[in-house]
C-alpha positions as CSV (number, residue, x, y, z in Angstrom):
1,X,23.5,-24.8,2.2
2,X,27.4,-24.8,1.3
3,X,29.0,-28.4,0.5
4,X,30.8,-30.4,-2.7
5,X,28.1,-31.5,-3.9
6,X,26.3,-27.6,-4.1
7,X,29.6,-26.3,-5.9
8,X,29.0,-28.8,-8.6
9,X,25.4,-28.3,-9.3
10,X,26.1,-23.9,-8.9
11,X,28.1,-21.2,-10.3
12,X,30.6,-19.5,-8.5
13,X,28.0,-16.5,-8.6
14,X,25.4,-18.7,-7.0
15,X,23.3,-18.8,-9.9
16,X,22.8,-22.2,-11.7
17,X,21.5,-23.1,-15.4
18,X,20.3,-26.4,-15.3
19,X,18.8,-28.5,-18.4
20,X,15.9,-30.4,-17.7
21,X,16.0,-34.2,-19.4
22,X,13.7,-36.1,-17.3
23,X,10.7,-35.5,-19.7
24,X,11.1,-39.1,-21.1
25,X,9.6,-41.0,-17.3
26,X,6.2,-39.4,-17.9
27,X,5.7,-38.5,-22.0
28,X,4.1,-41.4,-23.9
29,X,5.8,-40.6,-27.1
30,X,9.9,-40.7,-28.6
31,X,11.2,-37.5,-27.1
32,X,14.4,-35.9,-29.2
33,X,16.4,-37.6,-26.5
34,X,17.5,-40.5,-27.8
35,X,20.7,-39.8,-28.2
36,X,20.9,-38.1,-24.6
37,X,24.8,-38.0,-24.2
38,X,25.1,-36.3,-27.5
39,X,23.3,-33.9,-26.3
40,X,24.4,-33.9,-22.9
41,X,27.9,-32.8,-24.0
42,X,26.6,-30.2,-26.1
43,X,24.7,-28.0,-23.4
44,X,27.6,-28.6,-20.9
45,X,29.8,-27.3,-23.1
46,X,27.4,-24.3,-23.8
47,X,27.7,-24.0,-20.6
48,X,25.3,-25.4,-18.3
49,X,25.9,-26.0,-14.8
50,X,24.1,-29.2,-14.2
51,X,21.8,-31.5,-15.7
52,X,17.9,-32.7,-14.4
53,X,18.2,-36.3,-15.3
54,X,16.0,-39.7,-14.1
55,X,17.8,-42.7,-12.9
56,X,18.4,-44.3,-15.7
57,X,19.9,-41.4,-17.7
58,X,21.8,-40.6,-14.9
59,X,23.4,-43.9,-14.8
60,X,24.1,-43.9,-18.2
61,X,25.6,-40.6,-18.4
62,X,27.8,-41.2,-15.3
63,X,29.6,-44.5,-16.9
64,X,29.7,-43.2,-20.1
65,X,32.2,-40.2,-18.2
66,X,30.0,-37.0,-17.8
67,X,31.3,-35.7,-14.6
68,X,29.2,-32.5,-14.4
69,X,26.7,-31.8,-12.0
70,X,23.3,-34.4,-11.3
71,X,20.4,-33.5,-9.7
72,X,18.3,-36.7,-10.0
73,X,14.7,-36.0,-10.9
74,X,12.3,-38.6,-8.8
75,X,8.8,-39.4,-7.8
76,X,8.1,-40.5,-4.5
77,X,5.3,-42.3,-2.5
78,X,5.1,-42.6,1.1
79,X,7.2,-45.0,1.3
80,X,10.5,-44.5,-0.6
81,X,12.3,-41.6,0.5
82,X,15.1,-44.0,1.8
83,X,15.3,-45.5,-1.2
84,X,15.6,-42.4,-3.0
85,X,18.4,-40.7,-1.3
86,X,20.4,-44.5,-1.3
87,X,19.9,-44.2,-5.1
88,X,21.6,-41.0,-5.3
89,X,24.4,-41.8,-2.9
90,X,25.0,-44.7,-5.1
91,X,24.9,-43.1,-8.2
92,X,27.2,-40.3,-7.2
93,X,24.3,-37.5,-8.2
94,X,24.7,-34.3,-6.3
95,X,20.9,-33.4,-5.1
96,X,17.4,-34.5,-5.7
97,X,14.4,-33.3,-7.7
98,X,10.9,-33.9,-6.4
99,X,7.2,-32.5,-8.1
100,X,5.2,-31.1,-5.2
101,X,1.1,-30.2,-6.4
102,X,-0.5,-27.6,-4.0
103,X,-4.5,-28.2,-3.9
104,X,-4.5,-30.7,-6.3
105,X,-6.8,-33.2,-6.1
106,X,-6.2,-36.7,-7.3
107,X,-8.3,-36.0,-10.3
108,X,-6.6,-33.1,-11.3
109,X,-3.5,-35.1,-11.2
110,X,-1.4,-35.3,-14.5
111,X,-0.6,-39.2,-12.9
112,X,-3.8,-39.7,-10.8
113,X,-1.9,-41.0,-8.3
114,X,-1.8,-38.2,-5.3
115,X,-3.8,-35.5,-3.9
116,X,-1.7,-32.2,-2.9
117,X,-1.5,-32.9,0.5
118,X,-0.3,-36.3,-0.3
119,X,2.8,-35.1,-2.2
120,X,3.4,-32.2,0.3
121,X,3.9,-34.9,2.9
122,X,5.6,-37.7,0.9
123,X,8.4,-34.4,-0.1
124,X,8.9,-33.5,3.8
125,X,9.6,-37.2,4.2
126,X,12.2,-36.9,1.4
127,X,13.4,-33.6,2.9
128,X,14.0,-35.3,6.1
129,X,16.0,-38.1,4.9
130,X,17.9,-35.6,2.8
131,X,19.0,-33.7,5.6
132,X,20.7,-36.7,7.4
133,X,23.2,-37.4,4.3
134,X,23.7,-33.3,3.5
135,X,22.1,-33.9,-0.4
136,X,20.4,-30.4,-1.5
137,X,16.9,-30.8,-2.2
138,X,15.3,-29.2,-4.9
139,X,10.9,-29.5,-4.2
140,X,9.1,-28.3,-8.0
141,X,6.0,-26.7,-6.5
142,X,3.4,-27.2,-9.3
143,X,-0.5,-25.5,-8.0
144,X,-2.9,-27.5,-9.1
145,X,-1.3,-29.6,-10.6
146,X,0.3,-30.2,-14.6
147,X,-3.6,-30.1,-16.0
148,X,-3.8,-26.8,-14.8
149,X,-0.5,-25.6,-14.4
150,X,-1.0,-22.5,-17.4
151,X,-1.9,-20.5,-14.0
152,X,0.7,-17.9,-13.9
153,X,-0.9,-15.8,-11.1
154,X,2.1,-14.7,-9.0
155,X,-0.2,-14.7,-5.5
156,X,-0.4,-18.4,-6.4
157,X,3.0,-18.8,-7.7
158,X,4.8,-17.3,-4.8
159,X,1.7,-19.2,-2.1
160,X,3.3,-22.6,-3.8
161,X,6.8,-21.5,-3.8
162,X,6.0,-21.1,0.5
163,X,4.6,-24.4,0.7
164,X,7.8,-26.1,-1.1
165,X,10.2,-24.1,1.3
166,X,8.4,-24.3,4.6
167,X,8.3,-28.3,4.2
168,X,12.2,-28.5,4.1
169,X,13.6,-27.6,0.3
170,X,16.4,-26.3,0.3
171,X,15.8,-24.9,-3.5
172,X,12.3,-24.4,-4.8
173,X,11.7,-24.4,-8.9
174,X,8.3,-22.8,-9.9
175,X,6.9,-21.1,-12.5
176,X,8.0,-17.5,-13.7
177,X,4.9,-14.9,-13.6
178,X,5.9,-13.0,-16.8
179,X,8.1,-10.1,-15.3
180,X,10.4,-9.1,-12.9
181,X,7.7,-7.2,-10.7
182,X,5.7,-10.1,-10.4
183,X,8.1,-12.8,-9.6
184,X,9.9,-10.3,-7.2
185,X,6.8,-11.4,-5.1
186,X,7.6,-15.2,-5.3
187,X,11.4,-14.9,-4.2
188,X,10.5,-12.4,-1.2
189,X,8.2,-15.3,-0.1
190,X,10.2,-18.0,-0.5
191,X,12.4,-18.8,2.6
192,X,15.4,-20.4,0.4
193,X,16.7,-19.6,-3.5
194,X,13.9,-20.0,-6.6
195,X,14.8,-21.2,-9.8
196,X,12.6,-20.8,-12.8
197,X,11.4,-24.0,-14.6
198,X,11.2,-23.8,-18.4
199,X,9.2,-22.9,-21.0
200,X,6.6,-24.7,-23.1
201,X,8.0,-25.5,-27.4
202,X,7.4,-22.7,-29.3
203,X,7.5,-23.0,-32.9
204,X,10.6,-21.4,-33.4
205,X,14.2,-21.3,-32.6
206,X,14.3,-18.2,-32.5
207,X,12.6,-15.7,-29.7
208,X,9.6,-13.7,-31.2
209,X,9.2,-10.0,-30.6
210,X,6.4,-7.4,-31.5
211,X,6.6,-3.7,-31.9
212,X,4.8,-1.0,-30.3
213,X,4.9,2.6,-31.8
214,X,4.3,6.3,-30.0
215,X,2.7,8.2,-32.3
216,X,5.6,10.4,-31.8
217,X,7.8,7.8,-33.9
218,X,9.7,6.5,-31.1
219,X,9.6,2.3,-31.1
220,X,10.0,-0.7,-28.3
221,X,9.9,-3.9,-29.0
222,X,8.8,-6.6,-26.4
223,X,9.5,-10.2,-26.2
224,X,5.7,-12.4,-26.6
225,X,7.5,-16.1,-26.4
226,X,10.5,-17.2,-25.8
227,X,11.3,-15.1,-22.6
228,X,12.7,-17.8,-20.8
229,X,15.3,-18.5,-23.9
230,X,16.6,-15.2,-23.6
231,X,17.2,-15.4,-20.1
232,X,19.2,-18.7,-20.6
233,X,21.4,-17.0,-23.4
234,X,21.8,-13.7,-21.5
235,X,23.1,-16.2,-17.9
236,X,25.4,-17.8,-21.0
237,X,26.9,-14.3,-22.0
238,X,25.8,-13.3,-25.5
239,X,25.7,-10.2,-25.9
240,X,24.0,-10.0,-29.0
241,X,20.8,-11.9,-29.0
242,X,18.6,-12.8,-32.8
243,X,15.1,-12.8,-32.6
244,X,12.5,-13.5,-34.7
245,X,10.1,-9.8,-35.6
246,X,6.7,-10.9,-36.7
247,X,5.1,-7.8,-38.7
248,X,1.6,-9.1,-38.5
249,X,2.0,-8.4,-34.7
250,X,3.4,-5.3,-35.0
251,X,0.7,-2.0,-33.8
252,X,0.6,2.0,-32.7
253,X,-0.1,2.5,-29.1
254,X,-1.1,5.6,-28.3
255,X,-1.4,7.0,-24.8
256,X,-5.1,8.6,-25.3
257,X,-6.4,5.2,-26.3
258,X,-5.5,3.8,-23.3
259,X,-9.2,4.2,-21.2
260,X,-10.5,2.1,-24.0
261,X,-8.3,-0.7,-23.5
262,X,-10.1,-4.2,-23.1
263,X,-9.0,-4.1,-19.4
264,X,-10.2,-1.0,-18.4
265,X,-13.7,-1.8,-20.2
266,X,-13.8,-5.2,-18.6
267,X,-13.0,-3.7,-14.9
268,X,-9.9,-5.5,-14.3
269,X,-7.6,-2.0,-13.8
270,X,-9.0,1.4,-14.5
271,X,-7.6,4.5,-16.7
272,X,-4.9,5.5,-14.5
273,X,-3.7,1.9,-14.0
274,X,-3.5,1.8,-17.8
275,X,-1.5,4.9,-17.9
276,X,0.9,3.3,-15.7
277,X,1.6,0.3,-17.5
278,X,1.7,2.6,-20.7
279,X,4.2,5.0,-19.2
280,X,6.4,1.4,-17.8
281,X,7.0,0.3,-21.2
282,X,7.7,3.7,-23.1
């Protein structure tokens, strides 16, 4: 999809860094955006491409002169999807945001208002009226729902990403799997572009790294949270990134202690697998 309203929510490499602010529709307490277009004009001018924002916010931040780019972040029903895509055209937003929950059952459902299947259809609906008027969609493909959304098996991940594109997205935001291997696998099976959604709050501004040691002296050090905060500030351009070391995590690996790794005693790789994964990292 080329058009206005894709140049304003992308880069000119065809990468986009958007910040997410439509946490306050769903969270039943004060979020820390209460003063939204403060904050608003501070990640634009840190260099955001566009901003995830309900209708409300969006409103508010259009009058109020922010003339970035909008996708507007909605839920939908069977019944709306024309009234969706009207809202945006009023509003002047550039695409639309919708949730999408694979095998969820209404239960499971952070809302308990749909089943899976209900929200796949209710999104190809959306898709369909988006198509008429040229608005990018962007479908979040969420498997099993929020309750149980800490699954980060790529399989899953990239199945998910599938159902979001073959139903008419034209952008698909999912979860990253925790490396580049993995999540290799969820772009390849996605028919259109992936972004990745963000990460939980950690508890501190700062990334967090460990070390692991070779007995021969040699060091690496490995990001354990804030990977998706580094990849934000490395799409910014810093070249220099602080992180926060946390001794207490810090260990020897060494390569002949590999067979007795927890994996390898529970089953779930053997020795050689081990090695590999040893030999990735150092």
């Amino acid at each position: 999809m080329e058009n206005i309203r894709v140049n304003r929510l992308f880069s000119k490499n065809s990468r986009s860094f958007v910040v997410a602010m439509d946490h306050p529709r769903v969270f039943d307490v004060i979020t820390d955006l209460r003063n939204i277009l403060k904050i608003s004009n501070q990640v634009i001018e840190a260099g955001a491409d566009a901003l995830l924002t309900p209708y409300g916010a969006t409103n508010y931040l259009v009058k109020n002169g922010l003339k970035n780019g909008f996708w507007l972040s909605v839920d939908i029903d069977a019944y709306s999807s024309k009234s969706i895509v009207e809202s945006c055209l009023m509003l002047g937003a550039d695409g639309i945001k919708v949730e999408v929950y694979p095998w969820c059952t209404k239960e499971d459902d952070y809302l308990k208002k749909y089943t899976g299947n209900e929200s796949i259809v209710n999104a190809a609906n959306l898709a369909t009226e988006c198509r008429k008027w040229n608005i990018p969609l962007m479908v979040e493909s969420i498997p099993f729902g929020w309750p149980k959304a800490d699954n980060r098996n790529p399989e899953i991940i990239a199945a998910a990403a599938r159902v979001a594109s073959e139903l008419g997205a034209d952008y698909v935001k999912t979860f990253y799997t925790g490396d580049k291997d993995s999540f290799s696998k969820v772009v390849q099976n996605s028919l259109v572009p992936v972004l990745v959604l963000g990460g939980p709050k950690i508890d501190s501004d700062l990334p967090r790294c460990y070390m692991l040691k070779k007995i021969s002296g040699e060091c690496s050090f490995h990001v354990v949270s804030g990977k998706h905060r580094v990849a934000c500030m490395v799409y910014l351009g810093w070249k220099n990134i602080p992180i926060k070391f946390d001794i207490s995590l810090s260990r020897i690996v060494l390569e002949e202690d590999c067979a007795k790794w927890p994996g390898v005693i529970n089953g779930c790789y053997n020795e050689n697998q081990a090695l590999d994964i040893f030999n990735k990292y150092f």
